[in-house]
C-alpha positions in Angstrom: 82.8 24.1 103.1 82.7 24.2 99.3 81.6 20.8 96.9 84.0 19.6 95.0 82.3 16.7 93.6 79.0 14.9 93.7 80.0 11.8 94.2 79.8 11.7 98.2 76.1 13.1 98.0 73.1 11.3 98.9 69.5 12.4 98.4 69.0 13.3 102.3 72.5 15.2 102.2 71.7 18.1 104.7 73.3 21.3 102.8 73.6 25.0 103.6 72.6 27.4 101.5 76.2 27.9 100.0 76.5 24.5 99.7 73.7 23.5 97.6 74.3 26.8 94.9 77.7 24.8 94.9 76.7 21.5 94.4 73.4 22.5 91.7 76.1 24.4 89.7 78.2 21.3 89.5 75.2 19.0 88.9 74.9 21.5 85.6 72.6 24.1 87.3 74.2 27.1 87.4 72.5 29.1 90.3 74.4 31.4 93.0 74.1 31.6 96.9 72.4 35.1 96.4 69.5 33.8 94.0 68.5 30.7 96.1 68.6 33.4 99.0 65.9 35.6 97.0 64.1 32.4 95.6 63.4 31.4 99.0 61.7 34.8 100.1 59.3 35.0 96.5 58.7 31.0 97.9 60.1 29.6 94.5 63.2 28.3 95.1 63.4 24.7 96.0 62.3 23.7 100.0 64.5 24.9 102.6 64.5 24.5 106.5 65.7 26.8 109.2 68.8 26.0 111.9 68.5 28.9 114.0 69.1 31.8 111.5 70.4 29.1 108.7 68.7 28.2 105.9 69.1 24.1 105.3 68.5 22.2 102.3 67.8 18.3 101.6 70.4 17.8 98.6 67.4 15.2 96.5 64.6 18.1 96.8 66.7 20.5 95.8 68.1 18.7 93.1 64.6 17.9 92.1 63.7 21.1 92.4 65.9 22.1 89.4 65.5 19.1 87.3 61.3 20.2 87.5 62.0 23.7 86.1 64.8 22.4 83.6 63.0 22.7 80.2 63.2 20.4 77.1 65.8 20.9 74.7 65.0 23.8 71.9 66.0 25.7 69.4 65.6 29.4 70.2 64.5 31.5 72.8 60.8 31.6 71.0 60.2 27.7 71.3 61.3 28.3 75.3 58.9 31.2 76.0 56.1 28.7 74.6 57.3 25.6 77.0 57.5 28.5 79.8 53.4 29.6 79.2 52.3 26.1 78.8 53.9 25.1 82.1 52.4 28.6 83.8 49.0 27.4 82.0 48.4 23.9 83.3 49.7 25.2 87.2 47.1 27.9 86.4 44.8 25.9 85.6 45.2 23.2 88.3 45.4 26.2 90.6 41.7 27.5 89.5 40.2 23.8 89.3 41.6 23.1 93.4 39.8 26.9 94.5 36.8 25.5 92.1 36.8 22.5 94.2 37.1 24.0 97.6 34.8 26.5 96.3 36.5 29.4 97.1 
């Protein structure tokens, strides 16, 4: 079943995989069923349950999801890449500070 509009969706809208590639491109996130697909086995693409051999998503945390890695407005690729390594910094260094803190 394809989206056609956004409208009927709520935030704990159960989706398939199709479904959600469908309904983040309409919502102005252009992604494909493929991509989420090899999102989901790097474990970067937004949370996803299993039905048996199908891969289900909750509409609102996918939709978050995108919104998070959405970057601010800019005026070149150069100003991007520098958004992109400050948001890989900070998760870094959260990243260090938690292992620093469980002492591993």
């Amino acid at each position: 079943m394809k989206i056609v509009s956004l409208e009927n969706l709520t935030p704990e809208t159960v989706l398939s995989r199709e479904q959600v590639a469908d309904a983040l491109t309409l919502a102005g996130f252009p992604i494909s069923k493929s991509t989420l697909a090899n999102l989901a086995v790097k474990a970067q693409g937004p949370l996803f349950r299993r039905f048996g051999k199908i891969a289900i998503y909750v509409w609102g945390e996918a939709l978050a999801w995108a919104e998070h890695w959405q970057t601010s407005p800019n005026r070149g690729t150069k100003q991007h890449k520098e958004e992109r390594k400050a948001i890989r910094e900070k998760l870094n260094a959260k990243a260090d500070a938690w292992l620093k803190e469980q002492g591993l």
